[in-house]
KOLDRENMI-378094 format. One record per residue (C-alpha): residue number from 1; residue in one letter; x, y, z. Coordinates in nm, 2 decimals. Layout:
@num NUM; residu a; xx X; yy Y; zz Z
...
***
This chain:
@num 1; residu x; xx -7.60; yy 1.85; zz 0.87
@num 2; residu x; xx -7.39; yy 2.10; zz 0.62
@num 3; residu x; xx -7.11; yy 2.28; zz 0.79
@num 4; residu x; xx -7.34; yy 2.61; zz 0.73
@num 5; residu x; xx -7.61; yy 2.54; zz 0.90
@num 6; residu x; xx -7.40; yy 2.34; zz 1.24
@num 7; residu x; xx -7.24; yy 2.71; zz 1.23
@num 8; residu x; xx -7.59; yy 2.88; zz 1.25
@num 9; residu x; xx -7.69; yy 2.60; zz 1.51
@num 10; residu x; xx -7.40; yy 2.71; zz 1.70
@num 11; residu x; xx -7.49; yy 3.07; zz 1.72
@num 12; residu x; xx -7.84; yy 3.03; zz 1.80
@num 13; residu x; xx -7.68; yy 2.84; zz 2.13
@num 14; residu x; xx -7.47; yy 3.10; zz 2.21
@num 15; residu x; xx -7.15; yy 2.97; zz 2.15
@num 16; residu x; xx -6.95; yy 2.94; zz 1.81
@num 17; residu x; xx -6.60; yy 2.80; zz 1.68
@num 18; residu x; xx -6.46; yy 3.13; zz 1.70
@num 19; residu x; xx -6.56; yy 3.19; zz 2.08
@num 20; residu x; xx -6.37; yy 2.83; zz 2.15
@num 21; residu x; xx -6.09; yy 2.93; zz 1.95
@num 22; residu x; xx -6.02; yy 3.28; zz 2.13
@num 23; residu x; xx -6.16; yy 3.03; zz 2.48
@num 24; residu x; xx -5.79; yy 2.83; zz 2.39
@num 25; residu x; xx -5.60; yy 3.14; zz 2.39
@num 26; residu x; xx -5.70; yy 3.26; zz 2.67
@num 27; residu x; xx -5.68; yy 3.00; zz 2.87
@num 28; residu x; xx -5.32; yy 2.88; zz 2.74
@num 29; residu x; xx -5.06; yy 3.00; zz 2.99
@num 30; residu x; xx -5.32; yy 2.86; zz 3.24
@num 31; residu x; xx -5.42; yy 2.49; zz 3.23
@num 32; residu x; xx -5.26; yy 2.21; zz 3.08
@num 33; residu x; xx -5.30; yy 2.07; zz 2.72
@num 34; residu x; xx -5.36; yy 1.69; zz 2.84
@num 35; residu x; xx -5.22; yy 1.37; zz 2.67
@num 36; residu x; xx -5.46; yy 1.19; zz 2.36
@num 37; residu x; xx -5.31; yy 0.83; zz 2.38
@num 38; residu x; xx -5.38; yy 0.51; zz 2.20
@num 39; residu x; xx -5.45; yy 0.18; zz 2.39
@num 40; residu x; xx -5.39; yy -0.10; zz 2.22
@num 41; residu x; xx -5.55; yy -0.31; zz 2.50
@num 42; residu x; xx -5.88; yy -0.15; zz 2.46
@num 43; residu x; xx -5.85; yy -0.12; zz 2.04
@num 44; residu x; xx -5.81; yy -0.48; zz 2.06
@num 45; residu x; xx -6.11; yy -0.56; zz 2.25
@num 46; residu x; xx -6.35; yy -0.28; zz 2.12
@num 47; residu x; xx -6.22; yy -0.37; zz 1.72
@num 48; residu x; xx -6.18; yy -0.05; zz 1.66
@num 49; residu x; xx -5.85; yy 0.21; zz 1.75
@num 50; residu x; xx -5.96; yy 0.40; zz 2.09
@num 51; residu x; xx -5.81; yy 0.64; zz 2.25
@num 52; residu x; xx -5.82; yy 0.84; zz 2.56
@num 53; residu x; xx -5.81; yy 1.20; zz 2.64
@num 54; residu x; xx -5.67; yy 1.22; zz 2.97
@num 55; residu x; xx -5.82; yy 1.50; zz 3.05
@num 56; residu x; xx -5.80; yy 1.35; zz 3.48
@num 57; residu x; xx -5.43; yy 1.50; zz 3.44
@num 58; residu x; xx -5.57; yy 1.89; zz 3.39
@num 59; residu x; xx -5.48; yy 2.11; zz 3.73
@num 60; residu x; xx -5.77; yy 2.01; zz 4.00
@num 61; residu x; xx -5.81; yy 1.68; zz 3.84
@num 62; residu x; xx -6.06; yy 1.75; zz 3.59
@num 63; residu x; xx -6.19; yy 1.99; zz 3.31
@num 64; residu x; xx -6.37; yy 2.22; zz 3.47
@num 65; residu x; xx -6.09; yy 2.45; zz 3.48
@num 66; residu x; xx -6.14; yy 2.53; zz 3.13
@num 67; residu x; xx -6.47; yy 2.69; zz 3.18
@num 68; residu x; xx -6.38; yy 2.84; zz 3.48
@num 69; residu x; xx -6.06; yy 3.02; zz 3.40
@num 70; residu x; xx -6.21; yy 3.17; zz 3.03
@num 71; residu x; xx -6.54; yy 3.34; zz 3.24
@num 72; residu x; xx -6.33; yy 3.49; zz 3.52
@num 73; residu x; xx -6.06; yy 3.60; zz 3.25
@num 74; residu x; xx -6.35; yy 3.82; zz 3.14
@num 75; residu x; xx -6.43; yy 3.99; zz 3.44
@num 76; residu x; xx -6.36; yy 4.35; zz 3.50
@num 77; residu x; xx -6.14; yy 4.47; zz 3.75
@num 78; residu x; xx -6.40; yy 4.59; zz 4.00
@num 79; residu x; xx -6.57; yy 4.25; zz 3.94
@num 80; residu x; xx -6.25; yy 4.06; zz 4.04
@num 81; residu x; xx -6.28; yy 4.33; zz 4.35
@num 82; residu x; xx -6.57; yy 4.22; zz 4.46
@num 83; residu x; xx -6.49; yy 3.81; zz 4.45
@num 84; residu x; xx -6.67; yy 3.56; zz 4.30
@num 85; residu x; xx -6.92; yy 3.31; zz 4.38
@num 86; residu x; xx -7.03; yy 2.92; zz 4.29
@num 87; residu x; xx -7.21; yy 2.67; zz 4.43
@num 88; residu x; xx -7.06; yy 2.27; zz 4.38
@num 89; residu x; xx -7.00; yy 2.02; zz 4.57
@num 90; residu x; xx -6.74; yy 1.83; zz 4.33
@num 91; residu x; xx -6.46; yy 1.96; zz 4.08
@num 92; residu x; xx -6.61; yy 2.27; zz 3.95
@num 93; residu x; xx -6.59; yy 2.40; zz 4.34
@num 94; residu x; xx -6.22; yy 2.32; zz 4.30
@num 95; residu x; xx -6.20; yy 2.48; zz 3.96
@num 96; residu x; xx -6.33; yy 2.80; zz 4.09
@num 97; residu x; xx -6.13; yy 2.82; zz 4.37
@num 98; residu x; xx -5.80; yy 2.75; zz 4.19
@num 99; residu x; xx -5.88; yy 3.02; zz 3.87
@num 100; residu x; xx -5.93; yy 3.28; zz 4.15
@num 101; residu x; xx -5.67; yy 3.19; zz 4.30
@num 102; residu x; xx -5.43; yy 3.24; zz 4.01
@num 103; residu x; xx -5.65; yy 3.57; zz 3.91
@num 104; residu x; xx -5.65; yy 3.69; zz 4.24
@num 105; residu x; xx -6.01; yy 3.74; zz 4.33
@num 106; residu x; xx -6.17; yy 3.60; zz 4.62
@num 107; residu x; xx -6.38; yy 3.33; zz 4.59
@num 108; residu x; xx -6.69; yy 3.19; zz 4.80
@num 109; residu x; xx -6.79; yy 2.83; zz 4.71
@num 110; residu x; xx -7.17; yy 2.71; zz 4.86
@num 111; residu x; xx -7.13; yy 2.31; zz 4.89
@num 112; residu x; xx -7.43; yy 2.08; zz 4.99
@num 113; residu x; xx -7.35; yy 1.92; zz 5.35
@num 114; residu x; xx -7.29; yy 1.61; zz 5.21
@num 115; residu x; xx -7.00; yy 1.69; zz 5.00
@num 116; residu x; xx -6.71; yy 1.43; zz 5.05
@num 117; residu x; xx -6.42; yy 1.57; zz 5.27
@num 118; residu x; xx -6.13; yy 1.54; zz 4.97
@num 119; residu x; xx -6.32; yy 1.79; zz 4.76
@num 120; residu x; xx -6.36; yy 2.03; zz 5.05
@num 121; residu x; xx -6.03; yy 2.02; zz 5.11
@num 122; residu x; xx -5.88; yy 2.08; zz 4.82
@num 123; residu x; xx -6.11; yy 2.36; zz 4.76
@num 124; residu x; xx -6.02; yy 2.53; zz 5.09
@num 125; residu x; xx -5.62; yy 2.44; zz 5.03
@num 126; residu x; xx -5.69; yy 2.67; zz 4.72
@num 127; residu x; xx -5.79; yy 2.97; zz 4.91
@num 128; residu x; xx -6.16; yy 2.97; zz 4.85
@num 129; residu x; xx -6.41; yy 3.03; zz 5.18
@num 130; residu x; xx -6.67; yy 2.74; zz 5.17
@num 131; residu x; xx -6.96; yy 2.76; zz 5.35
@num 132; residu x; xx -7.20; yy 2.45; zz 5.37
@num 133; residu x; xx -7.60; yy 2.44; zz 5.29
@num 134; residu x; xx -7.86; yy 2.16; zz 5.39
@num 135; residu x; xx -7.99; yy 2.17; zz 5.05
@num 136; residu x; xx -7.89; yy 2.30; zz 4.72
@num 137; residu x; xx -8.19; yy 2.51; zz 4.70
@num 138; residu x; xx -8.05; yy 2.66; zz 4.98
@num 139; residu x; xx -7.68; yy 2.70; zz 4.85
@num 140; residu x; xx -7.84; yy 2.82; zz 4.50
@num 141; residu x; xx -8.04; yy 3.11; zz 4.71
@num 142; residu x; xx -7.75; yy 3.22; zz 4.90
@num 143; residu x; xx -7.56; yy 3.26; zz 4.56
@num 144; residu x; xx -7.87; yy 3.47; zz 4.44
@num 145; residu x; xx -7.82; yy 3.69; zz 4.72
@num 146; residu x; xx -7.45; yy 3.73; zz 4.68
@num 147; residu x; xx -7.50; yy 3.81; zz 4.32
@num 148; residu x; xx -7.73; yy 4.10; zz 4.44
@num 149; residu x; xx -7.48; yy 4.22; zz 4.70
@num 150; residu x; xx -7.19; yy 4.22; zz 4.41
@num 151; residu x; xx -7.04; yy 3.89; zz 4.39
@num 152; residu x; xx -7.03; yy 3.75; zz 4.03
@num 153; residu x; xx -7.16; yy 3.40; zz 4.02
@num 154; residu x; xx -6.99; yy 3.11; zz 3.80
@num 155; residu x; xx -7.27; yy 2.87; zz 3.68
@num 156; residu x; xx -7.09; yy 2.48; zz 3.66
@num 157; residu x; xx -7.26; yy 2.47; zz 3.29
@num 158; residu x; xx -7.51; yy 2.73; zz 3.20
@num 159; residu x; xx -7.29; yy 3.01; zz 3.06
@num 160; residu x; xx -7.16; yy 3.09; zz 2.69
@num 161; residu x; xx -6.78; yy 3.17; zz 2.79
@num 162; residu x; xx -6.77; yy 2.83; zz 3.03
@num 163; residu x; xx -6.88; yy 2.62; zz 2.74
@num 164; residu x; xx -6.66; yy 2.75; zz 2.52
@num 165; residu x; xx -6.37; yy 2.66; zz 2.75
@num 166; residu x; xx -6.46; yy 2.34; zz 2.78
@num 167; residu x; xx -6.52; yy 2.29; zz 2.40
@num 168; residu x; xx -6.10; yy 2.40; zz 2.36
@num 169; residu x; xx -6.11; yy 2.03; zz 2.48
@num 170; residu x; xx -6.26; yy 1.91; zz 2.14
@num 171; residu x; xx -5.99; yy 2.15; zz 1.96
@num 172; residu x; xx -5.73; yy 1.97; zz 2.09
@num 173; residu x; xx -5.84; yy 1.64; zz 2.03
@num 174; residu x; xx -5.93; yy 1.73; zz 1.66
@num 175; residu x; xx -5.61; yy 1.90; zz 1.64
@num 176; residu x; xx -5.39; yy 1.56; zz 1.81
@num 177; residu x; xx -5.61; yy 1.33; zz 1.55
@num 178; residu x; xx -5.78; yy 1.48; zz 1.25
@num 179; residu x; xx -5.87; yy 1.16; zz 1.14
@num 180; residu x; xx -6.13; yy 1.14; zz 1.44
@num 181; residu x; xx -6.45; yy 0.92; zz 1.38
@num 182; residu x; xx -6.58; yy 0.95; zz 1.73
@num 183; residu x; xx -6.59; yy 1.09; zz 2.06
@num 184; residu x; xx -6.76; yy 1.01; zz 2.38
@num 185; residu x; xx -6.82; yy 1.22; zz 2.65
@num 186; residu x; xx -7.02; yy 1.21; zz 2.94
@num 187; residu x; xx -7.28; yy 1.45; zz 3.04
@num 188; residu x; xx -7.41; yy 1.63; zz 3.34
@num 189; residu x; xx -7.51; yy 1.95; zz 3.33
@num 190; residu x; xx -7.41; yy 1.91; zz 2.95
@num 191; residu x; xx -7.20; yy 2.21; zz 2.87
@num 192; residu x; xx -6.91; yy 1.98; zz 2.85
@num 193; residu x; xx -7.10; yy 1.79; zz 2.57
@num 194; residu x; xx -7.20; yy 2.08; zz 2.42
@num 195; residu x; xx -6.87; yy 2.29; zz 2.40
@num 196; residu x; xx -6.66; yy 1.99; zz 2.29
@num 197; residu x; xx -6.95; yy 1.92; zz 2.02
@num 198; residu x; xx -6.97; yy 2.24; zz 1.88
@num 199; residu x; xx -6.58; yy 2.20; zz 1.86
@num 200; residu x; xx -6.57; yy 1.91; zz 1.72
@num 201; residu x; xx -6.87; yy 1.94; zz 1.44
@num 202; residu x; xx -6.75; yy 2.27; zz 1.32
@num 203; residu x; xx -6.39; yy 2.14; zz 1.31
@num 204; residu x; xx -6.53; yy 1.79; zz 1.14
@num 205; residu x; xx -6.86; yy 1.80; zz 1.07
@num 206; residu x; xx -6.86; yy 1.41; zz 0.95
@num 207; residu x; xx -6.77; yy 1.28; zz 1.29
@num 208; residu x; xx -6.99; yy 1.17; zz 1.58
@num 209; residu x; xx -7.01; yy 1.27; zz 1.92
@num 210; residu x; xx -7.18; yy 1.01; zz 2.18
@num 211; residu x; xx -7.29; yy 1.15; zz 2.52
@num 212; residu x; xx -7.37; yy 0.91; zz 2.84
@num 213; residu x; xx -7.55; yy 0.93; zz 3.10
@num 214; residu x; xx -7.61; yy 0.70; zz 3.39
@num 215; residu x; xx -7.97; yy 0.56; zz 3.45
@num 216; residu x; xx -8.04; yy 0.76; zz 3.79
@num 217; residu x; xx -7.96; yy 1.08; zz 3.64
@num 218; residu x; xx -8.08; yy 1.04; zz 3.30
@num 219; residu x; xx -8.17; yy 1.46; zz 3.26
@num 220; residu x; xx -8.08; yy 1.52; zz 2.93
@num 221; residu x; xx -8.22; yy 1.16; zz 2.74
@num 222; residu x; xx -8.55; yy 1.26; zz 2.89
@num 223; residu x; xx -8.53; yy 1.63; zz 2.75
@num 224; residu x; xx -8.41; yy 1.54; zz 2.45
@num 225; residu x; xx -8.68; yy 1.30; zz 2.44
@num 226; residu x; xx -8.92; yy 1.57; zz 2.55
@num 227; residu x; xx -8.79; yy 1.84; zz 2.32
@num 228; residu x; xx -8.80; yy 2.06; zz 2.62
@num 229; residu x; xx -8.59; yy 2.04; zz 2.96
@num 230; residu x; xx -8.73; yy 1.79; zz 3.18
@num 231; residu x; xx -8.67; yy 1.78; zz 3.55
@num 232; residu x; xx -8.57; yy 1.49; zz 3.76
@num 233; residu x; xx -8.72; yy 1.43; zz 4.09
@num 234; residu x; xx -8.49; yy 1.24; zz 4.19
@num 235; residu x; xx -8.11; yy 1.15; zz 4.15
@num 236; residu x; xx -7.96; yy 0.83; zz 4.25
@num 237; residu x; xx -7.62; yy 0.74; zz 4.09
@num 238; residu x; xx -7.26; yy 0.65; zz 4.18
@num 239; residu x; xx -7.16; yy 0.93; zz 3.91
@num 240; residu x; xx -7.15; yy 1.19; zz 4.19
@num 241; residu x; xx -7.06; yy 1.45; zz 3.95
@num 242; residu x; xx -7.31; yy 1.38; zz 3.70
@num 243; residu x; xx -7.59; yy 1.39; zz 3.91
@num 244; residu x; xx -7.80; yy 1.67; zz 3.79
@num 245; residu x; xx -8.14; yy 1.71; zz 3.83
@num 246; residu x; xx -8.22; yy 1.90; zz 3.50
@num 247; residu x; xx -7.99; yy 2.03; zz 3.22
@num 248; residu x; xx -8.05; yy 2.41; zz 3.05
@num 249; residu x; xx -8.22; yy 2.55; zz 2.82
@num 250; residu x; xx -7.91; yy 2.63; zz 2.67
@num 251; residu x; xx -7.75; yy 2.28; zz 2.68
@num 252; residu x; xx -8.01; yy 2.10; zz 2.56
@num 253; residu x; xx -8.00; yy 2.29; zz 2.24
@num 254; residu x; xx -7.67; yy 2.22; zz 2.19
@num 255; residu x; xx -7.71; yy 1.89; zz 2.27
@num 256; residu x; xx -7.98; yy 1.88; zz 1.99
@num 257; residu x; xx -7.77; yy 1.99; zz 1.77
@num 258; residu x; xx -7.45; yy 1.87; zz 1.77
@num 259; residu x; xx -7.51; yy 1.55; zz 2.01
@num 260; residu x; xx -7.56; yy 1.22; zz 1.78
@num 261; residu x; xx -7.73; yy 0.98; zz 2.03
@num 262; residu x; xx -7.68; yy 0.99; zz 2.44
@num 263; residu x; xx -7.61; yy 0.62; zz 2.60
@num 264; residu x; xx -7.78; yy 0.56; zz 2.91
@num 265; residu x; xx -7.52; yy 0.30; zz 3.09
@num 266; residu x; xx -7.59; yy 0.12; zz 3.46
@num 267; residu x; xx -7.40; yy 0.21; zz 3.79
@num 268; residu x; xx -7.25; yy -0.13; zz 3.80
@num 269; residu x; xx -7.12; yy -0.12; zz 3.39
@num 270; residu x; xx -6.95; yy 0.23; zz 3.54
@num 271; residu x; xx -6.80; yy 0.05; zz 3.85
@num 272; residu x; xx -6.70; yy -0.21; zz 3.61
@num 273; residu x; xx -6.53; yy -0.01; zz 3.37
@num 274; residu x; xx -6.33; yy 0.20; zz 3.59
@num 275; residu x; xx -6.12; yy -0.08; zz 3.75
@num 276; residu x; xx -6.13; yy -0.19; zz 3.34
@num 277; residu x; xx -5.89; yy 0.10; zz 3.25
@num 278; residu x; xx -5.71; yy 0.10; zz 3.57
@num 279; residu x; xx -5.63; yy -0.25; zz 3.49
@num 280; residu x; xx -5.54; yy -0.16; zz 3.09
@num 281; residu x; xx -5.46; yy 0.21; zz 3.09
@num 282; residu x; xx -5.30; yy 0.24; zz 3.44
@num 283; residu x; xx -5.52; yy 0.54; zz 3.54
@num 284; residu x; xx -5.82; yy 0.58; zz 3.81
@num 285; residu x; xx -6.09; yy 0.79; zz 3.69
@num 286; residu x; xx -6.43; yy 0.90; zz 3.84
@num 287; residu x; xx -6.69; yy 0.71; zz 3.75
@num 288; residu x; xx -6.84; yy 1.02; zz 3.54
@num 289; residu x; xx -6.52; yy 0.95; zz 3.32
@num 290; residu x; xx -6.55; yy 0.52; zz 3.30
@num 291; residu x; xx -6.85; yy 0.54; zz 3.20
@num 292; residu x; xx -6.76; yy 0.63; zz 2.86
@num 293; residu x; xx -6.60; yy 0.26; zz 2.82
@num 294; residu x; xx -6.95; yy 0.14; zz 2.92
@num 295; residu x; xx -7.07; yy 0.37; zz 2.64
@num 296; residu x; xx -6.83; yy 0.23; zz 2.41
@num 297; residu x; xx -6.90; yy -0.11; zz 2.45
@num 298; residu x; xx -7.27; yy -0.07; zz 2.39
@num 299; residu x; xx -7.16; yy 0.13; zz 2.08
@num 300; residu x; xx -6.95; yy -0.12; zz 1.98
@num 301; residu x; xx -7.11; yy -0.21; zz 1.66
@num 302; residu x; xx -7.12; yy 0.11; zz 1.48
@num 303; residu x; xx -6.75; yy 0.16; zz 1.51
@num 304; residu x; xx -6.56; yy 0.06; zz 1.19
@num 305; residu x; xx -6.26; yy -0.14; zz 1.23
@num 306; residu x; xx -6.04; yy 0.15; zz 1.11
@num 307; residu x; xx -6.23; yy 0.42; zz 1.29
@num 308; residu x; xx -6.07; yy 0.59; zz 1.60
@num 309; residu x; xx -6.29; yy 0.72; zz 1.89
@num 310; residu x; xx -6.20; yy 0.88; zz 2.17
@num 311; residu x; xx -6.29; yy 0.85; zz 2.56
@num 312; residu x; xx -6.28; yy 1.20; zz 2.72
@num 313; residu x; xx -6.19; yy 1.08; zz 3.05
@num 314; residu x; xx -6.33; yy 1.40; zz 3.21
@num 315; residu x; xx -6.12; yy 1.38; zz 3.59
@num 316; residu x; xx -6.01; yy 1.14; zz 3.85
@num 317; residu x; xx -6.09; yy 1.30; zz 4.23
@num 318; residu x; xx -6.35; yy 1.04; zz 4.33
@num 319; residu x; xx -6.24; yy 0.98; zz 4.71
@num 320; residu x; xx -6.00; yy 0.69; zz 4.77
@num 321; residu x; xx -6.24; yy 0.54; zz 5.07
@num 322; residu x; xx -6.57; yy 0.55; zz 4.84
@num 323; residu x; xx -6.34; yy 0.39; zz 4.52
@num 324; residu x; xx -6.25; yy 0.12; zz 4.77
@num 325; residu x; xx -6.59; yy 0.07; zz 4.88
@num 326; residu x; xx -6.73; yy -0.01; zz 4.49
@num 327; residu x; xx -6.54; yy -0.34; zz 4.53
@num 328; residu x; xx -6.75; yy -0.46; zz 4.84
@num 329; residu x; xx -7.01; yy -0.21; zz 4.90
@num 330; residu x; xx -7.35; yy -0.07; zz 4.73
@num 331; residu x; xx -7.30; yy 0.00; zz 4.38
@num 332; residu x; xx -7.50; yy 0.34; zz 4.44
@num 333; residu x; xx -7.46; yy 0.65; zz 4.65
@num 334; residu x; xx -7.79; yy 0.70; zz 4.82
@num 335; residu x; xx -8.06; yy 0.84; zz 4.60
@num 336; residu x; xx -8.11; yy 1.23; zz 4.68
@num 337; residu x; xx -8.42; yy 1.43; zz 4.64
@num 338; residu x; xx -8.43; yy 1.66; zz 4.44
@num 339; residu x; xx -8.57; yy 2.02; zz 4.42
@num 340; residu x; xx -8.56; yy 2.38; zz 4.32
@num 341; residu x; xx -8.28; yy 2.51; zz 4.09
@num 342; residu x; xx -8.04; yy 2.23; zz 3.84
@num 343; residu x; xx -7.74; yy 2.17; zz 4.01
***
């Protein structure tokens, strides 16, 4: 695709290179520009020169304070008044709650009863009010009815100025290594994949970006498939943070345009992986970010030996006790059904 028409692909999905440039201003003075490395370890096995973007070392553990800090920048005083809601039960519930808490405006976060006890925490310790829903239908009403009453609600992927902030992460890695071949991200909602994308085709149009899923939440290869979003009945993955039941409308356009193929990798190639870069890179991910090794062994054969590709290790706050647990217990979480809005 010429550079022309990837920038009128970008506009049509609502977010362009010059939104994600003024996205990495804004943000600047408020997250951290995290670490591309090399591993030799991993170039040697792969045949190829890898690297990782250690994006698990951004404030809350993971990316989503991109996204979250460049919407709420743009809200008016009287909306920073009236607070802000979101509904998560993993690390964009922590991203919200620490970008109002640095802007601050009050925050409400609506988590599913199931969410693990680390992410509530942390969410409370940053001073958001959480408030617990038997399903997410049920957390994605209430938002609906705070949104009437005045809050302003932060959507995890479907929203313009979020995307862009998570595509300043494909800036910086184009910016650290302009001789980028490849990148591999993984995909949930897919605005992640679809700001750092758009980044990174506008920035080098001749480069390839890879997106993974895991097979029990495999929303976005069946839409793409589709050519129109597809919903999953159910979700049933170890990826707790990738398990989303549908992507957007929005996404998936992205995602068809600037998205060159999406791996679908197993639960147990993700378990796998992530005690294979603990034991070569010295850092413990989520499985939502080793799953991007899996990807890149499967990928394997269309790197070139003097290509370099890039893991986006998107954050690190799986709980301890459930990490412990892949090495003797179920390689899944249990399988969820799923209804009513995408998560």
């Amino acid at each position: 695709m010429s550079l022309p028409a990837v920038e009128a692909a970008s506009r049509d999905a609502f977010v362009t290179l010059e939104d994600i440039e003024e996205a990495a201003l804004a943000i600047a003075p408020h997250v951290r520009r995290t670490p591309l490395v090399r591993s030799a370890s991993l170039s040697d096995r792969l045949g190829t020169n890898v690297y990782l973007k250690l994006e698990l070392f951004q404030k809350t553990g993971a990316f989503k304070v991109r996204g979250a800090f460049n919407r709420m920048l743009g809200l008016t005083r009287s909306e920073r008044a009236r607070g802000v809601v979101a509904v998560s039960g993993g690390n964009h519930a922590q991203a919200v709650a620490y970008a109002a808490r640095a802007l601050g405006t009050r925050a409400r976060i609506l988590m599913p009863e199931a969410t693990p006890p680390n992410y509530v925490e942390a969410t409370r310790g940053y001073g958001a009010e959480v408030a617990f829903h038997a399903s997410l239908d049920d957390a994605f009403a209430e938002a609906a009815r705070l949104e009437r009453a005045g809050f302003v609600c932060i959507h995890p992927f479907d929203d313009p100025l979020v995307i862009a902030g998570q595509g300043t992460i494909g800036l910086e890695i184009v910016e650290d290594l302009p001789e980028v071949t490849d990148v591999i991200v993984s995909i949930g909602g897919g605005g992640l994949a679809g700001g750092v994308g758009a980044a990174l085709k506008l920035r080098r149009p001749d480069s390839r970006l890879w997106g993974v899923e895991t097979e029990g939440a495999a929303s976005m290869t069946r839409s793409l498939a589709a050519g129109r979003v597809e919903r999953l009945r159910r979700v049933d993955t170890i990826a707790r943070t990738l398990a989303v039941a549908a992507v957007s409308e929005r996404t998936l356009r992205l995602a068809q345009r600037f998205v060159d193929d999406v791996v679908v990798v197993s639960d147990a190639d993700t378990i796998r992986d992530l005690w294979e870069i603990l034991e070569r890179a010295k850092v413990l991910t989520e499985p939502a970010a080793s799953c991007t090794l899996s990807a890149a062994w499967k990928l394997r054969r269309r790197f070139a030996p003097g290509g370099h590709v890039v893991l986006v290790l998107c954050g690190g706050n799986a709980p301890l006790p459930e990490i412990r647990s892949l090495r003797t217990g179920p390689a899944t979480m249990p399988s969820q059904e799923i209804g009513g809005r995408p998560q």
